[in-house]
Backbone as numpy.savetxt, mean C-alpha at the origin, in Angstrom:
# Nx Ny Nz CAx CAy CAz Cx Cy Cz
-6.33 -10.37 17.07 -5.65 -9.18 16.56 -4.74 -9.54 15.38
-4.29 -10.49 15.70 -3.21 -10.98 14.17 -3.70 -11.36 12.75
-5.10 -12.00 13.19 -6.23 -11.96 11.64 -6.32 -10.37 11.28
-6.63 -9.83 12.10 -6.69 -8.16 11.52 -5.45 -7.64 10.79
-4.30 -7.76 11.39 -3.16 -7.35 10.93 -2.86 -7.85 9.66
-2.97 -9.26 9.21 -2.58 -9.68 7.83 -4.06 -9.67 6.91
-4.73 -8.73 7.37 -5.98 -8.32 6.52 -5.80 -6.60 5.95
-4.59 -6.04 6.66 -4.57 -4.96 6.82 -3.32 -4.56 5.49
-2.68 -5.01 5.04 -1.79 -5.29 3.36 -2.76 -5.90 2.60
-3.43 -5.52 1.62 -4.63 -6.01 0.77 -3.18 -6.80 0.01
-2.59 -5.65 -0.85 -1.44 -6.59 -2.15 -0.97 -5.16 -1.96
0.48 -5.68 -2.79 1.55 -4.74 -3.05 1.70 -4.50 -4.69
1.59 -2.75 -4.36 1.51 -2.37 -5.59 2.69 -2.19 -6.73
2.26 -3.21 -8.00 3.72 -3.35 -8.82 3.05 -3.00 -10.24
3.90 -1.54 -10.33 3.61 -0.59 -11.16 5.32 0.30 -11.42
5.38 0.66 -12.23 6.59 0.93 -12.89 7.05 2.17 -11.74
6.39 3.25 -11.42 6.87 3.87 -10.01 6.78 3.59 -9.13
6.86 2.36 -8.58 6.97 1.37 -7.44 7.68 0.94 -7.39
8.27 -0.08 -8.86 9.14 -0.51 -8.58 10.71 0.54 -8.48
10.72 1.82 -9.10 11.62 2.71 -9.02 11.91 3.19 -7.48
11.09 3.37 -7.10 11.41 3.49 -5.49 11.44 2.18 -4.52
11.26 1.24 -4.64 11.76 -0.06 -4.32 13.11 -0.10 -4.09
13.69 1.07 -5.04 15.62 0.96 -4.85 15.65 1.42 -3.91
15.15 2.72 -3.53 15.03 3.49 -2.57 15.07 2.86 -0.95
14.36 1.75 -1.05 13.70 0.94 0.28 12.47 2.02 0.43
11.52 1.80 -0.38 10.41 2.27 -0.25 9.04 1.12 -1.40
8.11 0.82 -0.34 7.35 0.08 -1.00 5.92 0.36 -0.80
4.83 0.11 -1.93 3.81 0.33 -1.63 3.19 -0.67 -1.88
1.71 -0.84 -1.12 0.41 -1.07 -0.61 -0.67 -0.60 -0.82
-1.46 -1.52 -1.47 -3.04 -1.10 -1.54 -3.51 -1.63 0.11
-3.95 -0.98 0.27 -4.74 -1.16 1.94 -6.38 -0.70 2.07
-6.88 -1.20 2.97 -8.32 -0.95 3.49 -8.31 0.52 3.70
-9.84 1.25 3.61 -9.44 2.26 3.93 -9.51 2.85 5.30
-9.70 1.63 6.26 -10.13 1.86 7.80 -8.65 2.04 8.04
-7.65 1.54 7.25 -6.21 1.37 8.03 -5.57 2.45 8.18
-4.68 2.29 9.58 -3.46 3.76 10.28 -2.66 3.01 9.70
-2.43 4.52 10.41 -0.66 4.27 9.77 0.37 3.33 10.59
-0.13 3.17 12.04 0.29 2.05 13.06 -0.14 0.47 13.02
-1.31 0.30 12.27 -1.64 -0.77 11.52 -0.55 -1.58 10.60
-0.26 -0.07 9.63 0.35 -0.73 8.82 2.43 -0.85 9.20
2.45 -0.04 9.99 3.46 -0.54 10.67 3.89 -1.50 11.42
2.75 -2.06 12.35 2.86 -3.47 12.58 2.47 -4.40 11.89
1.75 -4.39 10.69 1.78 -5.48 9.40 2.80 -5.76 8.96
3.65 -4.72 8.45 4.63 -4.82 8.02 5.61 -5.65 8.71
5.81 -5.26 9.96 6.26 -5.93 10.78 6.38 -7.73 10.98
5.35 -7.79 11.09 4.78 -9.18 11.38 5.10 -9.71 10.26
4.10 -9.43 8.90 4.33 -9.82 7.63 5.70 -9.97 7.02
6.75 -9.17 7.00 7.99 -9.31 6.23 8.92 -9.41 7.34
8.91 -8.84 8.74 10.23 -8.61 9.58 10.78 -7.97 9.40
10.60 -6.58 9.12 11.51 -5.61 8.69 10.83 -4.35 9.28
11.71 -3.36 9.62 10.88 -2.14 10.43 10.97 -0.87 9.51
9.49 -0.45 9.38 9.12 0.73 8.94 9.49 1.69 9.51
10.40 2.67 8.92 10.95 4.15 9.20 9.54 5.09 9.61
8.99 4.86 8.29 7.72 6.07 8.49 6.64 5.35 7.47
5.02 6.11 7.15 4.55 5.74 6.36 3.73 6.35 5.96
3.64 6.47 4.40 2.32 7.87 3.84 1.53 7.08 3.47
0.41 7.73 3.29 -0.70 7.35 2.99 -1.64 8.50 2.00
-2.46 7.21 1.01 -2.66 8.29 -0.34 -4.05 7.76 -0.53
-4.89 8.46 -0.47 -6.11 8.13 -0.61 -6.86 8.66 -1.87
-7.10 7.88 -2.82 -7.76 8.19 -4.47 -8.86 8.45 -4.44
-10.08 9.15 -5.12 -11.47 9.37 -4.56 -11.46 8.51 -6.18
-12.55 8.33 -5.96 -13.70 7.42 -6.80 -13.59 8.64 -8.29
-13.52 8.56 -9.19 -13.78 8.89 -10.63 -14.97 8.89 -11.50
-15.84 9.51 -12.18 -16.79 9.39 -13.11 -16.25 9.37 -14.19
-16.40 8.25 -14.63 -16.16 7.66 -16.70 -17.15 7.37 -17.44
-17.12 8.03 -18.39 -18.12 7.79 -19.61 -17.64 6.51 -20.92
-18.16 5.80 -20.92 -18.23 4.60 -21.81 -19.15 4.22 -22.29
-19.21 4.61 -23.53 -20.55 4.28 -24.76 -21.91 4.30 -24.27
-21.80 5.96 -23.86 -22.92 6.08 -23.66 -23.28 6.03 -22.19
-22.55 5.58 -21.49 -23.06 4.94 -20.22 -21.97 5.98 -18.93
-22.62 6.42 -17.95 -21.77 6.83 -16.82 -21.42 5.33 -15.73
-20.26 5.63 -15.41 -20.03 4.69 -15.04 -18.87 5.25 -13.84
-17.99 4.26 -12.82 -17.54 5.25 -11.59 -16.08 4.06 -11.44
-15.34 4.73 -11.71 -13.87 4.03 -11.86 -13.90 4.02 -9.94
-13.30 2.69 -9.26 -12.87 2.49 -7.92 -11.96 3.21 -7.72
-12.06 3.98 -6.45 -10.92 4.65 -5.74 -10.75 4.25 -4.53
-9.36 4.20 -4.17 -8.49 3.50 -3.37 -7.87 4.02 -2.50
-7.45 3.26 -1.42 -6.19 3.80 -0.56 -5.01 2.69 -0.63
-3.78 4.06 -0.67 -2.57 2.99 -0.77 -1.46 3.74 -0.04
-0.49 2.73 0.84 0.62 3.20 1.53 1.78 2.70 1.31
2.77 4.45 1.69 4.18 4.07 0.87 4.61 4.22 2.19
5.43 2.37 2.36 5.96 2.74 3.62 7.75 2.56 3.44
8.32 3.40 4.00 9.69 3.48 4.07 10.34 2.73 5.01
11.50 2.00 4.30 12.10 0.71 5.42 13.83 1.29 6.24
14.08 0.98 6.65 15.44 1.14 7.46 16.34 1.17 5.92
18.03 1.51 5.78 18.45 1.44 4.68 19.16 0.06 4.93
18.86 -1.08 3.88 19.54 -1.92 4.11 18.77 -2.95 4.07
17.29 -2.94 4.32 16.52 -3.41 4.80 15.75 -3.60 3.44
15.07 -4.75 2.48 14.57 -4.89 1.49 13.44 -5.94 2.00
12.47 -5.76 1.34 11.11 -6.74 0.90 11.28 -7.62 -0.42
11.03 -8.94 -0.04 11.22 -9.51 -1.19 9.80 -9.62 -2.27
9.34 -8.94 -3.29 8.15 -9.17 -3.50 8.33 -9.98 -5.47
6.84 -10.87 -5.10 7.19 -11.49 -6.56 6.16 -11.41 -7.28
C-alpha cells in the first residue's frame, strides 16, 4: 500500500498561481487520474507530514491543436489543490 501512496503525487505544480496560493497554505499536484481525494490525503500525509484540511480536484480534458498543417491533441490532466492546516507549510524546490 505505501508503493501506491508515493505513486499517487506524480510532481508539484510550480506555476506562477501556485506559487501565489502557496502563501495561502495551499498547494498543488499533478496526480493520476485513478486518484481520491483520500489517496491524496494520505500521500500527503506520509510524504510531507503535514495534514490536509480538504482537497479539490481539477480534471483538464485533452485539447485538439492544429500545427502546420497537422491535428494534433495537447495532454490533459488531473491536478489537486490540497489545503494544509494554517501554519503548516510544504517545503518545495
Amino acid at each position: 500500500m505505501k508503493a501506491d501512496l508515493k505513486t499517487v503525487l506524480l510532481r508539484p505544480r510550480i506555476t506562477e498561481k501556485a506559487t501565489i496560493q502557496s502563501e495561502s497554505s495551499v498547494y498543488s499536484f499533478e496526480i493520476p487520474k485513478h486518484a481520491t481525494k483520500t489517496d491524496i490525503i494520505k500521500a500527503v500525509k506520509e510524504i510531507y507530514n503535514v495534514t490536509a484540511v480538504k482537497v479539490a480536484t481539477v480534471t483538464t480534458p485533452q485539447k485538439k491543436v492544429f500545427v502546420r498543417g497537422k491535428v494534433g491533441y495537447k495532454k490533459g490532466l488531473k491536478k489537486a489543490y490540497v489545503y494544509l492546516k494554517k501554519g503548516q507549510t510544504i517545503e518545495i524546490i
